[in-house]
MILO-975393 format. One record per residue (C-alpha): residue in three letters; x, z, y negated. Coordinates in pm, whole numbers, plus 50000, padded with zeros to 5 digits. Example, Ala and Ser with C-alpha at 12.3 -4.5 7.8 and 13.67 -1.06 7.14 Angstrom:
MILO-975393
ala512305078050450ser513675071450106
***
This chain:
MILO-975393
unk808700922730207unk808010907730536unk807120931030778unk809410913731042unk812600926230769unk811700960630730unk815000970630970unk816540953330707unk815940979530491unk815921015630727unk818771038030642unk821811040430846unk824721068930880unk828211059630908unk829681093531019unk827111120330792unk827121095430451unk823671078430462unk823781045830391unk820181033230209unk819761000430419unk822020974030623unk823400951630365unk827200960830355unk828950938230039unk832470928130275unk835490926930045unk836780898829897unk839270893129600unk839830914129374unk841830885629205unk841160891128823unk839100924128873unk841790947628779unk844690955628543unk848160961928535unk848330994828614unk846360988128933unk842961002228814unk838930983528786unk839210963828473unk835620955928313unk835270927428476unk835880945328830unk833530973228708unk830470945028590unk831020928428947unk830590955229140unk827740968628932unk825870934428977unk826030936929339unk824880972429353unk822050960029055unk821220933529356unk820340957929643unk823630961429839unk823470994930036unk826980997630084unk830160979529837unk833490973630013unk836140967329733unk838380939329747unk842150946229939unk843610973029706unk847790982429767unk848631014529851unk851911011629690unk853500988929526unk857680989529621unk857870982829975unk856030947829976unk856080944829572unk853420920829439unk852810909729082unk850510929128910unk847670924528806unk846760911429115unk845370940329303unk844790974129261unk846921005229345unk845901038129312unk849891054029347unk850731030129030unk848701056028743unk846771079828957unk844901094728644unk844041058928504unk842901048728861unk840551081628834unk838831074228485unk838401041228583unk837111041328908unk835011073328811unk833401048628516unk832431020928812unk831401042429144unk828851060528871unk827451032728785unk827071019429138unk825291053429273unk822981052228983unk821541025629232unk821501047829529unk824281024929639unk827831036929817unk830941024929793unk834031018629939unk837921015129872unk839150993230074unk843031003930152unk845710982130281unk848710983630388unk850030948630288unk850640914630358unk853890910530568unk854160872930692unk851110860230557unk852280873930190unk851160848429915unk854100833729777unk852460836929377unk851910873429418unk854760883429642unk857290858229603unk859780843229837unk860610872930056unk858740893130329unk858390923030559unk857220924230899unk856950949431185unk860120924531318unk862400899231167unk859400865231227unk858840835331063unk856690838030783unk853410821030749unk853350803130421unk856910795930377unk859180774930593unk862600791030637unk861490826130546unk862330854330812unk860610889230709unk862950918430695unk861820947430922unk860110975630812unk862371008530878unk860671040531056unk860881052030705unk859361031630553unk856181031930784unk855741070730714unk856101061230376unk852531036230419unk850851065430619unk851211093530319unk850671068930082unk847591058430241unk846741097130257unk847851095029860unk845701067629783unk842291081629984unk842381113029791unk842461091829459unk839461074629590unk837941101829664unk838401119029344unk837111089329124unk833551090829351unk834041062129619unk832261077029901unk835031061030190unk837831043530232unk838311011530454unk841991008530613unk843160970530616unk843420959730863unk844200954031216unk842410922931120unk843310883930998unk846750888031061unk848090912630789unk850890938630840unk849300959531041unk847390935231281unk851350922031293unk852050958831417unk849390957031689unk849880920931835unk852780919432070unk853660879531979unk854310899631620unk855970935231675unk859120931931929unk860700967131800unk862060993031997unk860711022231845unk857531043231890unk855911017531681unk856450989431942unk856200977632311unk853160996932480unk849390990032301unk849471029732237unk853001023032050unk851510992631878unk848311008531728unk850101041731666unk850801032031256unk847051025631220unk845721057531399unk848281077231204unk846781061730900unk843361078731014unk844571110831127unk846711115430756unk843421101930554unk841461126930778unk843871158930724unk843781151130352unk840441144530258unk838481159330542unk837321153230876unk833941146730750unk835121118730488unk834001086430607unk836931059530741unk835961020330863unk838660995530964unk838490961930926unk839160947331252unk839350913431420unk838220917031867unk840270884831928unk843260866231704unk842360829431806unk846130823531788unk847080792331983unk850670793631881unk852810797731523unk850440782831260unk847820765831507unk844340781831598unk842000777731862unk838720761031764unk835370765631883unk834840756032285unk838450748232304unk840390762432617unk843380777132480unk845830804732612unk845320832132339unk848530840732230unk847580872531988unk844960902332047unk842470886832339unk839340902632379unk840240932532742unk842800943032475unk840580944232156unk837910963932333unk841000986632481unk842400988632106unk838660999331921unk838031027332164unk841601040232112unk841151037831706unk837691055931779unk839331084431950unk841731086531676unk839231091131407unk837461057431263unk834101057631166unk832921026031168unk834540987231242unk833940956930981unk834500931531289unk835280900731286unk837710874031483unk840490855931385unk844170853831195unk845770834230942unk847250811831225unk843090803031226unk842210811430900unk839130790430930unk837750817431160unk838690847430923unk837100824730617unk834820805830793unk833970770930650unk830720750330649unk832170736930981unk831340768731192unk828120783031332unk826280805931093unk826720845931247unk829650834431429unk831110869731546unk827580880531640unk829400874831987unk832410895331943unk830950922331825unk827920924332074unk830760934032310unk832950957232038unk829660973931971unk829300978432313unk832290996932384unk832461020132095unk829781043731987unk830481042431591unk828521017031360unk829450983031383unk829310956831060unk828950920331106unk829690892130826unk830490856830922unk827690834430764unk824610857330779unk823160853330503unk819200843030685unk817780874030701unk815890865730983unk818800857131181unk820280895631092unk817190913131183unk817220895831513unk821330904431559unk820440942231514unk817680943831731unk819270932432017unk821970954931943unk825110930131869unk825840947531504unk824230977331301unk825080961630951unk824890932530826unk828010923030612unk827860897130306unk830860883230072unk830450844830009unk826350852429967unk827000875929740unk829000856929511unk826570829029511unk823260854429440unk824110889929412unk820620901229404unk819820883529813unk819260918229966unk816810923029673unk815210889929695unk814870898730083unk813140932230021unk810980915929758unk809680884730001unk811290859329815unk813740849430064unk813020808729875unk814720821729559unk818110831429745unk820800808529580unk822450797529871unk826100798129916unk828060766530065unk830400782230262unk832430756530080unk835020782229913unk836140761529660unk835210793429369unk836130819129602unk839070817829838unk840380783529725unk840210798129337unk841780832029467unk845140812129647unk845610786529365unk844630807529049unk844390847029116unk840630848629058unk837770852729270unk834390831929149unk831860808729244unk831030777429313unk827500778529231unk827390806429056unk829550799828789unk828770839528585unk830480853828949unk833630873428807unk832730873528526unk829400888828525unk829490910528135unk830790879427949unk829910848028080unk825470857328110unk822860840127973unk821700849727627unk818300838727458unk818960806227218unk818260816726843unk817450779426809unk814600761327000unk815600726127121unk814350701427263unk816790686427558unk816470656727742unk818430654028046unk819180624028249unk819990622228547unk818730651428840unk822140658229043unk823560691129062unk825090686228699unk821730677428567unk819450702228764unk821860732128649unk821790720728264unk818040716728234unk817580752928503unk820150771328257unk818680754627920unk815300764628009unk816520800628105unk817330802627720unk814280792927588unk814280762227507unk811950729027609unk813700709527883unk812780673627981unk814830662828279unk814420624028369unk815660608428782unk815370577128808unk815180578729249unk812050593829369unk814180626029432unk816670650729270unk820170662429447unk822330623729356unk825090618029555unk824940661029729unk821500640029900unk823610616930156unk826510645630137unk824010673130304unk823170651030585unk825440661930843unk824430692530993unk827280714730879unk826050704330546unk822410718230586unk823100745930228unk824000712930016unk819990703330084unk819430741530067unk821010743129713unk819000711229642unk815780730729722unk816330762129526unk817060743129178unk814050722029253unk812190755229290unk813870772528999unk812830743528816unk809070743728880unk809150783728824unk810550773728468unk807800744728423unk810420718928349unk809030684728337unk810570661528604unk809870623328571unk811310600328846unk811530563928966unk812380564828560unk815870553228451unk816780563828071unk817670538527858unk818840538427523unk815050525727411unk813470558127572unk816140583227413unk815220563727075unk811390573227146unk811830604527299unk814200617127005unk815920646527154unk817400672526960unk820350674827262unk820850645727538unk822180653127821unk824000626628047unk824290636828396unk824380601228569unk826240610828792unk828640586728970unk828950552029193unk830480541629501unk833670525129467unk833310487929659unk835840466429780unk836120429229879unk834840441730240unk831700449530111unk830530410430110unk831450409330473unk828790413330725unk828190449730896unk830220461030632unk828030497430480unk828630521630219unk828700561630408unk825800566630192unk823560536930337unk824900553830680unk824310592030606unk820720582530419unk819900560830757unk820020527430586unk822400510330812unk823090517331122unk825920542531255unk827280518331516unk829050530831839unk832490518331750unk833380516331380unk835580522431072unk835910539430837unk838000531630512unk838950558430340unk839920594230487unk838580617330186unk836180648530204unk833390622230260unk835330597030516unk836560627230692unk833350644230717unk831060617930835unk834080606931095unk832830638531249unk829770638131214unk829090602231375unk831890620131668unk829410648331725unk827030620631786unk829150604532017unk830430578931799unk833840564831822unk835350558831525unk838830554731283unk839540564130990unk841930544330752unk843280559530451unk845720540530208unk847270571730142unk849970586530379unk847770620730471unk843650622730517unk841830643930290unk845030635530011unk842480630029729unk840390656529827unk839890686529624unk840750710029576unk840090725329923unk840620759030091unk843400755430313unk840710772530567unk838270740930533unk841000715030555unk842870725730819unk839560732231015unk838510698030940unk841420681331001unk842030703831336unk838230688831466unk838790655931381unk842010651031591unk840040673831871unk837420650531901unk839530622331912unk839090606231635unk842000576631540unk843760584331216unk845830554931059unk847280564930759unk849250547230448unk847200518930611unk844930495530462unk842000472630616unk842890435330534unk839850415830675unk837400413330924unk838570395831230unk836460385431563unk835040417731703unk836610444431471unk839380443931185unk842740439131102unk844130471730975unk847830464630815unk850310493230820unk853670487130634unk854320451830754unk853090454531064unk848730444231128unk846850458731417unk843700449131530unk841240473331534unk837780470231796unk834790480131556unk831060469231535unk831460476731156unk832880490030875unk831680519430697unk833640523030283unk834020558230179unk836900552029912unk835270574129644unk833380572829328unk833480559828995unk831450577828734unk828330564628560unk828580565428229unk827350533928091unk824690550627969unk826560574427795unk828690547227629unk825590534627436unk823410566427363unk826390582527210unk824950584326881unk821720588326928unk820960622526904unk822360651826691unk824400664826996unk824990641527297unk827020657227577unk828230639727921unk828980658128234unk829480661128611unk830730630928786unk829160609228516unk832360628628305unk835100627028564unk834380625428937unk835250660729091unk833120685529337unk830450702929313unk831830734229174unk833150712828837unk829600696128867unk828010728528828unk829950751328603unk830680720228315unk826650720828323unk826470758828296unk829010762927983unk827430737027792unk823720745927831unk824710783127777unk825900772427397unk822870753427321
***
């Protein structure tokens, strides 16, 4: 361990439970982690386990119900101790043992519900709110107010579900949350709660269902038993469904920072133990989630000043996965924890790998949320995009081959890299052939743009991982069907990997490809366009307008970033949101005709505009490579094609294809 990290690793008390060191696992999920009585399945139990196995001081669970009538959701989609109290018990007893037999804690994170951000697949088509308001999700929807009754009924059922925690051995409970945007953030911003009751009007009134929450959990279980909250400083709510991005100048229409700080030292008095800050709401989801897009420790600001006005232990998430970039945020006092979720998906074992000075061997996670929050909204189940095992840790491993093959892999992209790191894992005797001087394929141009500095990251650990495993890399070598015929592999692997589409622009003079342009090629002209309004059009549209670039984008389609996907709604409203704040032109269900003196003629419907550029840059996707595939075929006793060289997807597809076929060699 460096010596610089040791803080890293110095114990820490939240009220009298000693935490071993700083890492805190934040919660995220549980999609597919529990059953339908509202218990840990095995999977839940394994991927907890892991992250304990991996050196996390403290776990925070995923959002787990406290009941399941008043808001109902579908089960199983998240826990609920009230469901089967005894089965929650067993269950839970079975995981938090396993997770203290590594000197971890843990936590149950407790929540009191969705409201207007409910997701329509779980809840359905109806909602409750602190006030009759528009829900977020669907258009039309107005959520039914909660009655007085039925906020006592959260606050003993949070008391309910704490003393079920505490019974099956989670040492705390987290309330969720006056955080994001759920129910009972709804409670505490004003733009939210308009009742009339002493659960609306002043701040006092506001706040007074979450500091009963405390005070019940605290009569039931004891003052001494350990209570965090999950709470966001400031909303970033610019209006109904539109956040405020970074820099902008925005009236804050939600829980501004003189009110936040008024609002932690109240829930301090009343009893919390500790705040998991953060900022934002599901009106600016990319803040609660934060994409690729945003600054890595991004709250490190907020909660400098919420850890200056309480006197409790403060946790910080939001990017930090560079340990050197924690050490220096608790030092100089903005957090006392250091709070991981995405990084943990992508390498469970990082606060290990820390401890152990081998910071290089940290799989790095994208921020690209494609496996995790994009998976949990469309299918129910948290994973990974890199780490393809993530949620499904006991099943899905990596066993020793009982047969030693040799494999041949060409092509050293993602798809490639993963199938000959995971193939030599098992044993057997990898040969991986590039035919550029350099592995990473088309993820090489994609990582240029700043924001995109952990695609080049990820690029660096497999070509690490792949020296540690000895794997022979050959480049400036394509594979032809002559060399497979010498080489006589007992598996080929074809991981080509993909083209750029052209068009008849391309013949036309200053007319580039984004990847001549992000690989520095051609030249990023002051004034160009771009056709085609994709991930990769959109995102190097603002990365040549960070550079001061002006530039349009023209998409066929009739909405940018149609073909893209598919994205978390928190990356593609965030992009989307930047582009049009940097001003760059859209023109959409558009097509560029030709070049024409000084710029191009963009044609819209019937009608042709003329559009000032000092070039052209296509970004109209990719076709995969797979010629090669088409004649080695037959050529060796199992021939498998993946990545884009299969179908042209994302990275995530690009990785876990790779990883399911090299684990069955």
């Amino acid at each position: 361990m460096k010596e610089s990290h040791a803080i890293l690793f110095s114990p820490i008390r939240i009220g009298k439970l000693e935490i071993k060191n700083r890492y805190v696992m934040e919660p995220i999920g549980p999609g597919g982690l529990c059953d339908a009585e509202g218990a840990f399945n095995a999977r839940g139990v394994a991927f907890y386990v892991e992250r304990a196995r991996g050196g996390a001081g403290l776990i925070i669970t995923g959002v787990t119900m406290v009941e399941n009538e008043i808001e109902k959701c579908a089960l199983p989609s998240m826990p609920c101790p009230t469901l089967n109290p005894l089965h929650f018990v067993k269950t839970g007893k079975a995981l938090t043992e396993r997770v203290h037999a590594y000197d971890a804690r843990m936590f149950l994170q407790l929540s009191a519900g969705f409201g207007r951000v409910s997701i329509p697949s779980i809840v359905g088509s109806t909602a409750v709110g602190p006030s009759p308001i528009p829900h977020r999700w669907l258009p039309g929807v107005v959520c039914r107010e909660l009655t007085h009754v039925e906020v006592k009924t959260y606050v003993r059922k949070f008391a309910d579900s704490a003393a079920i925690a505490r019974d099956a051995g989670f040492d705390g409970v987290e309330v969720h949350a006056v955080h994001e945007g759920y129910l009972l953030d709804q409670f505490a911003i004003a733009m939210f709660n308009r009742r009339r009751d002493e659960y609306g009007g002043s701040l006092e009134n506001r706040l007074r269902f979450t500091t009963e929450i405390v005070e019940a959990i605290k009569a039931r279980c004891g003052a001494d038993y350990p209570v965090s909250l999950r709470y966001s400083l400031k909303s970033f709510i610019k209006d109904w469904l539109k956040g405020g991005l970074p820099g902008e100048t925005f009236e804050e229409k939600g829980r501004d920072i003189p009110e936040g700080v008024e609002a932690a030292k109240i829930f301090e008095k009343a009893g919390y133990d500790a705040f998991n800050g953060d900022v934002g709401s599901y009106d600016s989801w990319y803040w609660s989630h934060p994409p690729m897009y945003q600054a890595k420790g991004l709250y490190l600001p907020f909660n400098a000043i919420l850890k200056n006005a309480v006197n409790v232990p403060v946790i910080t998430a939001g990017r930090m996965d560079d340990p050197d970039l924690a050490v220096e945020a608790i030092v100089s006092g903005r957090t006392d924890l250091i709070g991981l979720a995405r990084p943990l998906l992508a390498d469970p074992h990082l606060p290990q790998k820390v401890r152990a000075g081998k910071i290089d061997r940290i799989r790095p996670c994208l921020s690209c949320q494609e496996g995790c929050m994009g998976r949990l909204a469309a299918f129910g189940q948290v994973s990974c995009a890199v780490n393809p095992a993530c949620g499904r840790e006991a099943e899905y491993g990596l066993t020793p081959a009982l047969e030693r093959k040799h494999v041949m892999v060409a092509g050293g992209g993602l798809a490639g890299m993963e199938a000959a790191r995971v193939a030599a894992l098992r044993g057997h005797v990898v040969a991986l052939y590039e035919k550029s001087d350099r592995l990473g394929g088309v993820v090489v141009p994609g990582g240029v743009p700043e924001f995109k500095a952990d695609d080049h990251a990820l690029i660096r650990w497999y070509e690490r991982e792949l020296r540690a495993l000895k794997v022979p890399l050959t480049f400036n070598t394509e594979v032809t069907e002559d060399l497979v015929t010498r080489a006589a592999p007992d598996v080929l692997i074809v991981a080509t990997g993909s083209r750029p589409k052209m068009s008849p622009l391309a013949h036309e003079p200053h007319v580039y490809t984004a990847e001549e342009v992000l690989n520095g090629d051609k030249p990023a002209d002051d004034v160009t366009i771009i056709v085609g309004a994709g991930l990769v059009g959109c995102e190097l549209a603002l990365w040549l307008s960070e550079k001061g670039k002006s530039t349009t984008l023209v998409e066929i389609a009739p909405k940018i970033l149609a073909n893209a996907g598919p994205l978390c709604h928190a990356n593609s409203e965030m992009l989307k949101e930047l582009l049009q704040y940097r001003a760059v032109e859209v023109m959409t269900s558009s097509v560029v005709e030709r070049r024409a003196d000084g710029g191009f003629i963009v044609k819209t419907g019937d009608e042709e505009t003329f559009v000032k550029a000092e070039s052209a840059i296509l970004a109209i996707g990719y076709d995969p490579e797979r010629r090669l595939y088409d004649k080695v075929r037959n050529k060796a006793p199992e021939v498998y094609v993946f990545g884009d060289a299969r179908r042209v997807q994302n990275i995530m597809y690009a990785i876990w294809d790779a990883y399911e076929v090299a684990r069955a060699i």
